[in-house]
N, C-alpha and C positions, 0 to 999 in steps of 0.2 A: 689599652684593653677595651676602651667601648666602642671603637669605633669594627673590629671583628664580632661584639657581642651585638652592637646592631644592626649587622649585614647578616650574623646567624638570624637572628631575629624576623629580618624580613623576610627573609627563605621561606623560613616558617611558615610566613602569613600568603605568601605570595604562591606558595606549594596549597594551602592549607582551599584558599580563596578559588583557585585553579581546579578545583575536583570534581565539581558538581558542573559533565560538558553535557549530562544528556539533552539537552533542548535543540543542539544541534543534529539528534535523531528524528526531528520534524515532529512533533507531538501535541504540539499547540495547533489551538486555530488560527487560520488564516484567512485573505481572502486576494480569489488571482485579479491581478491586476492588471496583466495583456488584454487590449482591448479589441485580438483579435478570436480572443477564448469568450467567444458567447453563448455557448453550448457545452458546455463541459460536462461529458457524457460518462465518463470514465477516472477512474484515479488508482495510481499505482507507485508505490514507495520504492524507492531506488534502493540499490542495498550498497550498490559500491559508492554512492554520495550522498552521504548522510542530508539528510532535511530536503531533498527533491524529492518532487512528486510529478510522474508524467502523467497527462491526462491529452485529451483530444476534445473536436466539436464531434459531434454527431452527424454534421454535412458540412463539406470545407471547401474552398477551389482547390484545394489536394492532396497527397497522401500524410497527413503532417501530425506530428508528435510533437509535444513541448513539456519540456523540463522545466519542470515552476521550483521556485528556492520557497520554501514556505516561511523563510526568519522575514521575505520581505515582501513576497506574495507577485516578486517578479520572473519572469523568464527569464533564464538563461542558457537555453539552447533550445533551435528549434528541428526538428529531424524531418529529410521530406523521405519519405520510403519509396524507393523504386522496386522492378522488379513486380510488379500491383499492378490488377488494374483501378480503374478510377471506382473510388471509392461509392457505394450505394448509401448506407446508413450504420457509423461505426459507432458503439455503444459499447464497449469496455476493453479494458487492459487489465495485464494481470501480469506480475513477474514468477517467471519460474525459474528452474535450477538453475546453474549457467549462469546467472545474469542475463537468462532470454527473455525478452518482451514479449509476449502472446496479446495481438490485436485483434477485437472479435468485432467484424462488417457483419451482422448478423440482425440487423431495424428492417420494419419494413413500414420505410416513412410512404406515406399517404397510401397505407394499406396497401401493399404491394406485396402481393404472395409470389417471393423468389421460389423456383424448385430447387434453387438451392444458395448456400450463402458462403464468405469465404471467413477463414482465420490466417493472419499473416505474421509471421515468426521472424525475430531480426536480434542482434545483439545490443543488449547497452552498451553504447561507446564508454571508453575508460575516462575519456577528457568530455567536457561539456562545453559541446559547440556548433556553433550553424554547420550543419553538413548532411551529408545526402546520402542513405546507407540501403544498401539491397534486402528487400525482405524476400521468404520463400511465400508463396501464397498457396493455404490447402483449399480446395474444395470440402465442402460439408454439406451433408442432406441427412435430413432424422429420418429414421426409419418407418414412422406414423405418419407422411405424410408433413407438410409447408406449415411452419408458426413463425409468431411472434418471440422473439426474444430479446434482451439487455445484458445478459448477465455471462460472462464468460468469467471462468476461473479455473486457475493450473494447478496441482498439486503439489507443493515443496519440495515434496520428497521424490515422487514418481514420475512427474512430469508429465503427469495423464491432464489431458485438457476435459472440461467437465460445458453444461452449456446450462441456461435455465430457463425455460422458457415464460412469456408471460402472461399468464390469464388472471382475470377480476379473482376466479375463485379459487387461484392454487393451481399452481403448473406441475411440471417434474424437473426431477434432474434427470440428463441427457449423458448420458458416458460416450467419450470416443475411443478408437480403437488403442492400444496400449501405445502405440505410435502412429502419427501421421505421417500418410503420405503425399508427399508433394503431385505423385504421379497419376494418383486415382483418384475416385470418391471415397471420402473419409463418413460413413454411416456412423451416426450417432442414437443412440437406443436410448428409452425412459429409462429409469431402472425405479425411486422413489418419488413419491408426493412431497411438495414443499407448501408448506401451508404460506405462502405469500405472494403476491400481486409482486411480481420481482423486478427491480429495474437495475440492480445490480447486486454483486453477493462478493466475500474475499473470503481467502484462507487464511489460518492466523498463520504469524510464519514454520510454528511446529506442526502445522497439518494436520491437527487436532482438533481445533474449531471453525466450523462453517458459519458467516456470518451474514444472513440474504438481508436485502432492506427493499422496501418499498416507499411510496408516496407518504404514509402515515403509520409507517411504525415499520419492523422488522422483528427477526428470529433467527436463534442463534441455537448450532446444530452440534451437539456430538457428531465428529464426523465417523468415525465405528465403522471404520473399512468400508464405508459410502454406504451405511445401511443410519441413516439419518435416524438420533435421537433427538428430542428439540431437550433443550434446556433454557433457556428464556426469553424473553420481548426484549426486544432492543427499541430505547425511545429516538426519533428521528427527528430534526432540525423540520420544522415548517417550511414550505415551496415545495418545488418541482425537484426533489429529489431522483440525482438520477446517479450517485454514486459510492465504493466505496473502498476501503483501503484498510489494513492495518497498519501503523506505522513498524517502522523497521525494526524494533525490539520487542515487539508486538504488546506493547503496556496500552498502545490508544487504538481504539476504532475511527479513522477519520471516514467522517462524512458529507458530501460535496452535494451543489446542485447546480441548474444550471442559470443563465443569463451573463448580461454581463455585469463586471465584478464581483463576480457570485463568491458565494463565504464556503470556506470548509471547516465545519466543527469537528470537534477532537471530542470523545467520549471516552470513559476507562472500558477497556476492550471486557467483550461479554464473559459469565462463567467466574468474572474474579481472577483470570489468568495472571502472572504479574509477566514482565520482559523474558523471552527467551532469547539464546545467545544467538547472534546475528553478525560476529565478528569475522567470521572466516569468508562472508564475501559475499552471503548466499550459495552456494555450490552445492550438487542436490543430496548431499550428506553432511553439508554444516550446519544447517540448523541442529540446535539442542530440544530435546525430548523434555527438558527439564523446563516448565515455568518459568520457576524461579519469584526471586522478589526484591530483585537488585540493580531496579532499575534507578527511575529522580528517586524515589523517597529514601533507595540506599545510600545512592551519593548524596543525596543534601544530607542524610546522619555525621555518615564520615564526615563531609566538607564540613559539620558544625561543629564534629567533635573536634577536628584538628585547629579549627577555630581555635576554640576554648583551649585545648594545648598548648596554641604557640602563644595565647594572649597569658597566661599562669608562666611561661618561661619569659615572655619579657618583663612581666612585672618583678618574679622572681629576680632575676638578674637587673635589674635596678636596684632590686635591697641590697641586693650583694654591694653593688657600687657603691652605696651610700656607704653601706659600714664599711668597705674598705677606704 
């Protein structure tokens, strides 16, 4: 009989010990380790492979993505996008519905007032690997006239591309049309003031909070049907901050900058939010509406309680054996 009591036993501990996987939804800091990422202008949380983060340079020899594993701060896949042309000044990524990538070429390195700048749309591959995927490329022009921008971000839910542009004293948010088109100019209009010097902004994955960040701090927005309430300062990693993410359960703010080997800190995402449900793939109706508060500190409970469970039934059942 003890040799069934102590394989029940291990189950226990081996079920119990197995509970607590969220680390592999990328939530810790890291830092990239390709030593071709010196510029890391952008960052963007994978939904269908947990703990990837794509990011870009802001000037590269070509149209190129990579898939960083944050558990080891390496590449493992790098994407060249055709279908483009050659790239100006790319300075964010954003994932929207779909599993679509949204690439915003929207810099204007050595002051360079484009009349107009491009965003280029492509899918996440389901496998992660060197390969070479078609993007659509939109035209964009703001309706006020040639700026400076960083910050491109898609909406969860709507899939409406949003733009930020970037001034010392507070730019605007830039609305595009409810869909872009491949075929024309895509005009982007102000709509609200954003009180920050923006070099990149993300959606949390419920589409609920706006989170912009700049050089030396950030602010974190009720998003209120795009009529911006601020609700708090986000504090920011020291350097040349130029990017940011939420991770895929939306419990952390990650925040990136550039050079090389540059670090991406993890911060607990603004507002107090805890994880919202992210299981269904990203699709532009699975995120959940619901916070929630079950993300690590749910699983490490459970994992501790089942702990202590199975550790009271093996001792348990040792006394038993003795006295039998």
């Amino acid at each position: 009989m003890r040799r069934p009591l102590a394989i029940l036993a291990g189950v226990l501990l081996t079920g119990a010990l197995t509970l607590p996987a969220s680390a592999a939804d990328g939530d810790e800091d890291f830092t990239i380790k390709d030593p071709r990422i010196t510029e890391s202008s952008g960052l963007a949380a994978s939904r269908q492979h947990p703990g990837i983060y794509w990011t870009h340079n802001d000037q590269d020899t070509g149209a190129y993505l990579y898939a960083v594993d944050s558990r080891t701060g390496e590449t493992v896949a790098t994407i060249t996008m055709t279908g483009v042309g050659t790239p100006r000044d790319v300075e964010a990524i954003s994932m929207g519905p779909d599993n679509q990538l949204y690439v915003g070429d929207i810099g204007d390195n050595d002051g360079v007032q484009w009349p107009y700048v491009w965003v280029y749309r492509l899918p996440e591959p389901k496998t992660l690997k060197d390969r070479t995927i078609r993007a659509t490329q939109y035209v964009v022009k703001y309706s006020d006239g040639t700026r400076d921008a960083e910050s491109l971000v898609v909406h969860p839910k709507t899939g409406r591309v949003y733009i930020i542009d970037k001034q010392e004293d507070g730019g605007h948010l830039y609305q595009g049309p409810a869909e872009l088109s491949a075929s024309g100019t895509n005009v982007f209009k102000p709509t609200v003031p954003v009180d920050m010097w923006a070099t990149d902004a993300a959606f949390s994955p419920d589409g609920r909070t706006l989170a912009v960040r700049g050089y030396f701090g950030g602010v974190a927005y009720d998003w209120n049907g795009g009529k911006l309430k601020r609700l708090e300062r986000i504090s920011v990693p020291l350097g040349q901050g130029e990017s940011a993410s939420y991770s895929t359960d939306g419990s952390k703010l990650m925040l990136g900058s550039e050079g090389a080997g540059s670090s991406v800190v993890a911060n607990d995402a603004p507002g107090g939010a805890g994880p919202s449900d992210s299981s269904s793939g990203g699709g532009s109706s699975a995120s959940s509406d619901d916070g929630g508060d079950s993300g690590r500190t749910g699983d490490l409970k459970v994992g501790a309680i089942a702990v202590v469970v199975a550790c009271v039934v093996v001792f348990g059942l040792r006394r038993l054996l003795r006295r039998g």
